[in-house]
C-alpha positions, 0 to 999 in steps of 0.5 A: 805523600812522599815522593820517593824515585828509583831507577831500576836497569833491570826491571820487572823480574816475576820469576825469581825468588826474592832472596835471589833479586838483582840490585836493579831488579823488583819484584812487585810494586803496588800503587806505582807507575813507570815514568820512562824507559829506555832501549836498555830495559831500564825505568823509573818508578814513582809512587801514585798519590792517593785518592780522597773521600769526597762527601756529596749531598745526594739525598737517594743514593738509589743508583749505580754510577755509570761514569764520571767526566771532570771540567778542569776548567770550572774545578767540577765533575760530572757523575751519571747515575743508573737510577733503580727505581722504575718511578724515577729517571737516571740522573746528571750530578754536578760536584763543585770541587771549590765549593764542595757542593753537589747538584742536580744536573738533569733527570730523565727515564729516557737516559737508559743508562746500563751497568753493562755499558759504562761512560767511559768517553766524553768531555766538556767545552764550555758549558756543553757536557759531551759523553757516549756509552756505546749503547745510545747514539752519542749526546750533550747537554747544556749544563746551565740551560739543565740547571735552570730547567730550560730544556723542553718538557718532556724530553725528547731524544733529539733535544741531546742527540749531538745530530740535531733534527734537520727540516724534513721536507723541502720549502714551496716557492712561489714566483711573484711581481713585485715592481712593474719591470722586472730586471736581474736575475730571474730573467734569465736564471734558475734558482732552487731554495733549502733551509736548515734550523739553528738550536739554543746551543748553537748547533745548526742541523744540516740543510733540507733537501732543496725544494723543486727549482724555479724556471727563468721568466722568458720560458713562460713569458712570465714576469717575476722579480721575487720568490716567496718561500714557505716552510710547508704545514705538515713540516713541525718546528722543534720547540729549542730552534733559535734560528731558521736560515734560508739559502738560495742555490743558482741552478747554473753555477751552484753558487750558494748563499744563505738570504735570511736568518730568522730569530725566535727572540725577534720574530717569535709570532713566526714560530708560534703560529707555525704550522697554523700560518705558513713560515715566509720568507722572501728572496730578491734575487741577490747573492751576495748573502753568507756562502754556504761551504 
């Protein structure tokens, strides 16, 4: 298309007859938009370039599109689709500008994607696909996890809610003896625990509520060294938690450090017999892990 720019001082005039148009005045434009204006009523107009026809390979074409987000980044679009038929799910298309190619993205009846209410917000960063329709909460996605059909089955809400699921009761602690002569802190000092998981998108939850503080040794006349924390029977662990950190909080100074991290990919026995085993992990006394802000 030609580029073709005009400056026109008086602007937009829709009540005059075109015979009677000033010089510096139009009338109606179509397909143009104004670059600039100034304090004297003047603009520049410029043509907007057309669209193009992209084919795609979707073989039902049973649906209505509800939004759309571009990744300049990876040269593609995302298109959300409202599917008619009660059988299937609404859909998440990837179209490849490069390659021409369009892909399933991730199909689900629990989208409710609605006509009434278009994806007008959302974004990329990554391979994290964000969007929110002002109907449900807002969510993401991992488009190559989606890809690779790694997500759980089935779906649940809060495999994409942008809130993830924190722990929804607080650990048990129990004090133990672990050398003959117990030295540090417990001698003196409280301490109460929290924990909190970490996703396959590396995405933390927000802490749990701390669970009931431990007293010092000399107000029992007890002998403790250590702190065994369990993850209680009844709490269930999400299938896509990567991670379970655990934080120690000094009841004096409030002083807050995470003690232990534990990985799925390195300790998966844990995940798995939870909640028939009980989810340990034991604290020493020692802040000097990660702070938590």
């Amino acid at each position: 298309m030609e580029f073709i720019t005009k400056t026109f001082e008086g602007g937009w005039n829709a009540e005059a007859d075109p015979a009677n148009l000033h010089p510096t005045e139009y009338l109606e434009a179509e397909n143009m938009q104004m670059m600039a204006t100034g304090m004297n009523n003047g603009s520049v107009l410029k043509p907007v370039p057309g669209t193009d026809l992209i084919p795609h390979n979707i073989s039902s074409l049973n649906g209505y599109c509800v939004g759309i987000i571009k990744d300049k980044s990876k040269s593609r679009f995302f298109y959300f689709m409202k599917t008619s038929a009660s059988t299937e799910g609404d859909k998440i298309f990837e179209y490849n500008l490069q390659t021409g190619s369009t892909k399933l993205v991730l199909e689900w009846t629990g989208f409710n994607f609605q006509e009434t209410h278009l994806i007008t917000g959302g974004g990329v960063i990554g391979d994290l696909l964000f969007w929110t329709d002002d109907l449900s909460a807002p969510r993401f996605i991992n488009v190559e996890r989606a890809k690779s059909g790694d997500y759980p089955t089935p779906l649940q809400e809060e495999n994409i809610s942008i809130n993830r699921r924190p722990p929804n009761f607080p650990l048990q602690n129990t004090k133990l003896l672990k050398s003959e002569i117990p030295v540090g802190f417990f001698e003196k000092g409280s301490v109460a625990f929290i924990y909190r998981y970490v996703y396959l998108d590396h995405e933390p939850s927000t802490w749990s509520i701390p669970s009931r503080s431990t007293l010092p040794n000399w107000y029992f006349g007890e002998k403790c060294d250590q702190v065994k924390v369990e993850i209680p029977l009844h709490e269930t662990i999400p299938e896509d938690v990567a991670e379970i950190h655990f934080a120690a909080i000094d009841k004096e100074t409030w002083a807050t450090v995470i003690f232990e991290k534990v990985k799925r990919s390195e300790k998966p026995d844990q995940f798995m017999d939870h909640p028939g085993t009980l989810f340990k992990a034991y604290f020493n006394g020692q802040f000097n892990g990660p702070a938590v802000p």
